[in-house]
C-alpha positions as a Markdown table, in Angstrom:
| # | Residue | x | y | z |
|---|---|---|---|---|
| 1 | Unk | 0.0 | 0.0 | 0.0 |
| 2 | Unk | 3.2 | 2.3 | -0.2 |
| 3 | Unk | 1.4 | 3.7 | -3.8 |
| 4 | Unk | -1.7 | 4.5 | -2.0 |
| 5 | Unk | -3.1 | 8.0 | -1.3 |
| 6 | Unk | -3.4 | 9.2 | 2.9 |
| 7 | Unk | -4.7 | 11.9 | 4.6 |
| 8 | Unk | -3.5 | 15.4 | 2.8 |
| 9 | Unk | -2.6 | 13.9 | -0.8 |
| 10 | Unk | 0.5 | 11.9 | 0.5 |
| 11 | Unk | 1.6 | 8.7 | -0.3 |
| 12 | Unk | 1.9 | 6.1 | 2.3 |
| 13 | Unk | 5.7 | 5.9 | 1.3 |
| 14 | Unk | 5.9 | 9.6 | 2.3 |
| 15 | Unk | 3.9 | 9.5 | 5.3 |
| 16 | Unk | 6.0 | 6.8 | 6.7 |
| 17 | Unk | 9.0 | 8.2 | 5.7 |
| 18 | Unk | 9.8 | 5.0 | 3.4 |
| 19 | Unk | 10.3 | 7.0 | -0.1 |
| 20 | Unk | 13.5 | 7.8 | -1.6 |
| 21 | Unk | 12.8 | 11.5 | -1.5 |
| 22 | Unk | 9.7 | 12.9 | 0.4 |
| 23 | Unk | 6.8 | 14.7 | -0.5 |
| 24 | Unk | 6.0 | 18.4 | 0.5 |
| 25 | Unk | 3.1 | 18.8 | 1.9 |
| 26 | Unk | 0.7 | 19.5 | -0.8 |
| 27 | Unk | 3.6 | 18.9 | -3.5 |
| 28 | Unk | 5.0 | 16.0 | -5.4 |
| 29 | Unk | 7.7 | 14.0 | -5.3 |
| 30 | Unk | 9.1 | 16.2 | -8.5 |
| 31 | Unk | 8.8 | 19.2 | -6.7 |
| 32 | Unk | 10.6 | 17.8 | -3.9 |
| 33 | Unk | 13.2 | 16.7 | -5.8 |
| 34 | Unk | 13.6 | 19.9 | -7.8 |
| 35 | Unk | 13.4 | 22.6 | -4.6 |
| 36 | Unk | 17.0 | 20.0 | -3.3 |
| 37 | Unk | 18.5 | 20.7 | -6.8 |
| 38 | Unk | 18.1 | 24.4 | -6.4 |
| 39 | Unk | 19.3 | 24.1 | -2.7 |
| 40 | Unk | 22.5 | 22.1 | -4.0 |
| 41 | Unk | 23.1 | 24.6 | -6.8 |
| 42 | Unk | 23.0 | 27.9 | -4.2 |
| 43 | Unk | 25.1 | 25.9 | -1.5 |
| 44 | Unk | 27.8 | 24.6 | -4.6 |
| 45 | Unk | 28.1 | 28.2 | -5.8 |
| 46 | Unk | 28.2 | 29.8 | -2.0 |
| 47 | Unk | 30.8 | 27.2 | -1.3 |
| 48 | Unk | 33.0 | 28.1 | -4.2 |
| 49 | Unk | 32.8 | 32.0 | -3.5 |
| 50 | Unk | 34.1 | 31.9 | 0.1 |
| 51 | Unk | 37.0 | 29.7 | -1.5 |
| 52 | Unk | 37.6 | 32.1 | -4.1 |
| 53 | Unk | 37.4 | 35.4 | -1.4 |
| 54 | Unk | 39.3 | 33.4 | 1.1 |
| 55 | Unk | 42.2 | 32.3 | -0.8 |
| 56 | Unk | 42.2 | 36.1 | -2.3 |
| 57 | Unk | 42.6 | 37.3 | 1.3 |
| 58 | Unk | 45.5 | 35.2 | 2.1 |
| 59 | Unk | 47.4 | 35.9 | -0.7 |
| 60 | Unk | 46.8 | 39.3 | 0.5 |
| 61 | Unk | 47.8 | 38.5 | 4.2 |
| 62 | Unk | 51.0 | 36.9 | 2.7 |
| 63 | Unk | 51.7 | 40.1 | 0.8 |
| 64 | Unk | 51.1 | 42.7 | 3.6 |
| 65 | Unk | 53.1 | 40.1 | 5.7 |
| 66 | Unk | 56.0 | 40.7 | 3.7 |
| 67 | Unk | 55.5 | 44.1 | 3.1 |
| 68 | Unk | 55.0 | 45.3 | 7.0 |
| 69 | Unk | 58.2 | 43.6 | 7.5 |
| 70 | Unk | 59.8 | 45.9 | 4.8 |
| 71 | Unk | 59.4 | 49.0 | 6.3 |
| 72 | Unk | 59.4 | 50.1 | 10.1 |
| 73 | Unk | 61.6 | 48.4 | 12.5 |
| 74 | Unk | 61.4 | 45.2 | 10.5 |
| 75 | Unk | 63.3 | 47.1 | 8.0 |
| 76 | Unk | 66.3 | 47.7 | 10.2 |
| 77 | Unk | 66.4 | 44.8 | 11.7 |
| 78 | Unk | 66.6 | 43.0 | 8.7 |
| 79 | Unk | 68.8 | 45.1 | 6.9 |
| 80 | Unk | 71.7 | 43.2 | 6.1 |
| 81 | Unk | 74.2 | 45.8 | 8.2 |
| 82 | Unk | 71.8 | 45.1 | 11.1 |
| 83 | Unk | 74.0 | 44.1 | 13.9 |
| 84 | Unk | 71.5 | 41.0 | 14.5 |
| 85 | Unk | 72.8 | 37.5 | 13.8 |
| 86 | Unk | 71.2 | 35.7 | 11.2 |
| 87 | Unk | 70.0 | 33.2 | 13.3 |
| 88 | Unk | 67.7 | 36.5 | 15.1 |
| 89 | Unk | 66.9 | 37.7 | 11.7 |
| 90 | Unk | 65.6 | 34.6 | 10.1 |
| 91 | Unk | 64.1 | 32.9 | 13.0 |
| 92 | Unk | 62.9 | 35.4 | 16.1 |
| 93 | Unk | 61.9 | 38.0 | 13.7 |
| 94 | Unk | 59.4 | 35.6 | 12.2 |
| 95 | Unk | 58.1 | 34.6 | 15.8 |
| 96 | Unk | 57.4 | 38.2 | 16.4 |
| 97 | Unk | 55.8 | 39.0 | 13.2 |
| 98 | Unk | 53.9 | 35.8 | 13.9 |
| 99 | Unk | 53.0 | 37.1 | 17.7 |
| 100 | Unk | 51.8 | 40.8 | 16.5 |
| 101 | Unk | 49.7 | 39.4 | 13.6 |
| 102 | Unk | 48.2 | 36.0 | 16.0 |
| 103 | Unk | 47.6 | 38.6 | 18.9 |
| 104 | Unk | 46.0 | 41.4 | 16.7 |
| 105 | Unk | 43.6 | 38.2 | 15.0 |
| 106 | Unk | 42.8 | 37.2 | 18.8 |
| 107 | Unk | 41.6 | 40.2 | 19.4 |
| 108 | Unk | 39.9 | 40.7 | 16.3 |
| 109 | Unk | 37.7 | 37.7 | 16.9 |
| 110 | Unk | 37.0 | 38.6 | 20.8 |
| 111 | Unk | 36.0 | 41.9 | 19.8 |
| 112 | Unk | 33.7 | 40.1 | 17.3 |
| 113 | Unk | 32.3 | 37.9 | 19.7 |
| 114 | Unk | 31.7 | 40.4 | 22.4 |
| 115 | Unk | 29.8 | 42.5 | 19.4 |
| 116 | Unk | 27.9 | 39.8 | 18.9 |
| 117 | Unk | 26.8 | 39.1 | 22.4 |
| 118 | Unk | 28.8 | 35.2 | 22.6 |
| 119 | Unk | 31.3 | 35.8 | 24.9 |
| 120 | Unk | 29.8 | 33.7 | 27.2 |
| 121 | Unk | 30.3 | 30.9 | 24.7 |
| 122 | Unk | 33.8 | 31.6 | 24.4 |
| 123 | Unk | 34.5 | 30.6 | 28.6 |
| 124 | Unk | 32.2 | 27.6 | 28.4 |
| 125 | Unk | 34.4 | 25.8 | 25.2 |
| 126 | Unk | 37.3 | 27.1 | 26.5 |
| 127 | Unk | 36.6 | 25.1 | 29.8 |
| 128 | Unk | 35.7 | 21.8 | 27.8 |
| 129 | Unk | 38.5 | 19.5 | 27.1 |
| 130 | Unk | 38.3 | 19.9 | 23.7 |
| 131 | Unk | 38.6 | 23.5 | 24.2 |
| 132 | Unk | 41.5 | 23.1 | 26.6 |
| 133 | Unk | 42.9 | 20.6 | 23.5 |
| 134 | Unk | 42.4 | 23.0 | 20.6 |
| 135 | Unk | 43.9 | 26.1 | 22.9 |
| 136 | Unk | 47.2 | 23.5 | 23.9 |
| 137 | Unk | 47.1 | 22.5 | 20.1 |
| 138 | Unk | 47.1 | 26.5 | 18.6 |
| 139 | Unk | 49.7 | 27.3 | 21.6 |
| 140 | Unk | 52.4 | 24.6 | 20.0 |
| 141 | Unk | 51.4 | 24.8 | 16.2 |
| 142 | Unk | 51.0 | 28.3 | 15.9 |
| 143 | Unk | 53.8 | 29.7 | 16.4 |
| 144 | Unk | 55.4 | 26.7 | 14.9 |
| 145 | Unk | 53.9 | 26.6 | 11.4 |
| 146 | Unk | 53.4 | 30.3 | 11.2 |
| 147 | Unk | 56.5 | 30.8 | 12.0 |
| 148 | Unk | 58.0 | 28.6 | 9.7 |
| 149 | Unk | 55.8 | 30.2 | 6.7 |
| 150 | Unk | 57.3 | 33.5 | 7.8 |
| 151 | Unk | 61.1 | 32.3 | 7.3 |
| 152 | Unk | 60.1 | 30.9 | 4.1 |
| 153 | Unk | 58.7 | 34.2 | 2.9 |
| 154 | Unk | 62.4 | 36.4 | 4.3 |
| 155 | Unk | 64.7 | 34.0 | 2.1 |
């Protein structure tokens, strides 16, 4: 009886639940099917314009990167008549760099949340172990992989 009309115009597959893809209330199975189409077509094109803006902006953070360390103190200390070592040059410089821009971001994104009203949130996942996991995790790997990205845009 899964071909059989219930109550409201559905089929008993739909009622149940036991159809392939459900009928709308009042719609058919065609319908259905075309509304998740359109739905997969927006999400597909959404999707593929945050890739496109984000990997626009970080090939801008990578520029301004190199270019704030170009000018201003950077500049001296890097110059190669710095009295620095290169060891300082190459390596602390980057962690500093790296420091600045990860603090400036942190505060970026708390002044976001508090704008928004979630910095309750923020204490509660900190407090879960999987908060206290991701915070251990961006306290080692931070400075560690951005740091090593810095050094490979000075040489």
């Amino acid at each position: 009886m899964s071909g059989a009309t219930a109550a409201g115009g559905r089929t008993a597959s739909a009622v149940t639940g036991g159809g392939r893809a459900a009928a709308v209330a009042g719609g058919t199975t065609a319908e259905a099917l075309e509304g998740a189409r359109r739905h997969g077509q927006r999400f597909l094109v959404k999707g593929v314009s945050i890739a496109l803006i984000s990997g626009a902006l970080y090939g801008l953070y990578s520029a301004f990167l190199v270019q704030g360390q170009a000018v201003g103190p950077f500049a001296v200390w890097l110059a190669d008549t710095s009295p620095l070592s290169a060891f300082v040059r190459l390596c602390v410089l980057a962690m500093v760099a790296c420091a600045l821009n990860d603090a400036l971001s942190a505060v970026w994104a708390v002044a976001w949340l508090a704008v928004r009203g979630k910095l309750p949130d923020l204490g509660r996942s900190i407090r879960s172990k999987p908060g206290l996991v991701m915070v251990a995790c961006a306290v080692i790997g931070g400075p560690v992989a951005n740091g090593s990205y810095v050094m490979a845009l000075q040489m």
